[in-house]
N, C-alpha and C positions, 0 to 999 in steps of 0.2 A: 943366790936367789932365795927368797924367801918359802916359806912354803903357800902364804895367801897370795903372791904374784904369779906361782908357779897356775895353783888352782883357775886364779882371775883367767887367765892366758888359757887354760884347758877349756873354758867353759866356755869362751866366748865362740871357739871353733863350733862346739855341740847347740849352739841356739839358731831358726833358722832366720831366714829374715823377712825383717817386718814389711808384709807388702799391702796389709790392708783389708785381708781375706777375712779375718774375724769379724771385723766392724760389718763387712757385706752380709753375712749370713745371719747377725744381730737384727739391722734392718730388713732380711728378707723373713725372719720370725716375726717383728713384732709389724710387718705389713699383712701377714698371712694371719695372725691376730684382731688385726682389724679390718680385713674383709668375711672374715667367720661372725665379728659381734656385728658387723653391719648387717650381713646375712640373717642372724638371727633377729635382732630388731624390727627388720624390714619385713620377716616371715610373723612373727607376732601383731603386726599393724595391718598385713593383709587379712591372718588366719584369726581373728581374735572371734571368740564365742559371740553365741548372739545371746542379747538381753534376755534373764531369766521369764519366767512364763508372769507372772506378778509386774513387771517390769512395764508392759504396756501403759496404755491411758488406760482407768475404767470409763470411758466414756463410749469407747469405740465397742468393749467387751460387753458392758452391761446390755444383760437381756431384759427384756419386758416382763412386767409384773405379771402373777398368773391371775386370773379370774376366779375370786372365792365367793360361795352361793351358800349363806347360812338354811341351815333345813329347821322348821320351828324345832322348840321342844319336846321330846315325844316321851309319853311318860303313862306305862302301860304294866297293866297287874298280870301277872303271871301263877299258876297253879300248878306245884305239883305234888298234886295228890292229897297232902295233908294239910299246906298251910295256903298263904298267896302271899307272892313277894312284888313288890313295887322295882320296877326299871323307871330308872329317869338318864333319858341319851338326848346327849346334844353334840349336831355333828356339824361338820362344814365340808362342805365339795370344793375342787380345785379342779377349773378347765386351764385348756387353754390359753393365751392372752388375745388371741385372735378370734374368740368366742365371746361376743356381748354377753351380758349380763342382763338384757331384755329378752333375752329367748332364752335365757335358763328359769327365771323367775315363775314363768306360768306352770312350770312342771315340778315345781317345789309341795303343792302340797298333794300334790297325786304321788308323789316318791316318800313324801310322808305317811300316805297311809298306806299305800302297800307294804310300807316298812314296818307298822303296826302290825298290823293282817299275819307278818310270817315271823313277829316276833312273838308272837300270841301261842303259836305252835312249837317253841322252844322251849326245854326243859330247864329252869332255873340254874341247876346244877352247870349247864355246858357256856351258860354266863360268866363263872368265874374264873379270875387269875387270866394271863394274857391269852391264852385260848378266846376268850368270852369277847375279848377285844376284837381279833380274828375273825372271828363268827361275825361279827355286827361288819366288820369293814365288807368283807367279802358279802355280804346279804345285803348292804347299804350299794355296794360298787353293782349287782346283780340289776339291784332292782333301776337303780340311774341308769344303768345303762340298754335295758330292756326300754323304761320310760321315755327316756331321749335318745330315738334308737339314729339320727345324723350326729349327734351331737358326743364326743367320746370326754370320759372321767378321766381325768390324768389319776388323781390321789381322794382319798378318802380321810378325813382328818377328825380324830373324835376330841371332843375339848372335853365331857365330861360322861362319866357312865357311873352311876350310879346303882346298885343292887340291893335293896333292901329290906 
């Protein structure tokens, strides 16, 4: 005997026999495979985010315009002490959208001059830099709101302030 026959004949004793068992556990992985990516699919198409906030219609989100009441020009000389400087304020109110704009009207220039009246008593100096802007908003917001006392100010809006 050879020594490759002797081998063949040993080896064939040591293998066991083929009944099929590997191919079964081959299919019971790649079944247990495809009920996990099923799973997962399935949990993505129920759990999926909801549309970003932007994502809406603007049709449904858009709010109404607010109500803006221009106050004339007010344009008033100021003293302190040594010289006299010129203010020129130009401001704009902002109600509501639910507040006509025919019942703000008639109180525009009575909040005009009371706005004169207590800007007369201002020291020039507490005019300047954003301070001076502050002053006028909070003393424009005072006196609207004193003047149109159902009627509330949302915003006080300065388009131009001039100190001269």
């Amino acid at each position: 005997m050879t020594k490759a026959s002797v081998s063949a004949e040993a080896g064939q004793g040591n293998l066991p026999a083929f009944d099929g068992t590997g191919n079964r556990i081959v299919l019971a992985l790649l079944g247990l495979m495809l009920a996990f990516a099923g799973a997962g699919i399935g949990s993505a198409l129920l759990l999926r985010p909801a549309p970003a906030q932007g994502a809406y219609s603007s049709a449904r989100i858009m709010a109404a315009p607010a109500v803006y009441a221009a106050l004339p020009t007010l344009t008033v000389t100021l003293n302190d002490g040594r010289r006299l400087q010129e203010l020129r304020l130009r401001a704009v109110l902002e109600f509501d959208p639910s507040t006509p704009l025919e019942t703000v009207t008639p109180h525009l220039p009575r909040i005009a001059d009371a706005i004169e009246r207590r800007l007369l008593e201002v020291d020039p100096a507490e005019l300047r830099g954003a301070e001076g802007q502050v002053y006028v908003k909070d003393a424009v917001r005072y006196v609207a709101n004193k003047t149109m006392r159902p009627l509330k100010l949302r915003q006080v809006l300065i388009q131009d302030m001039l100190l001269r």
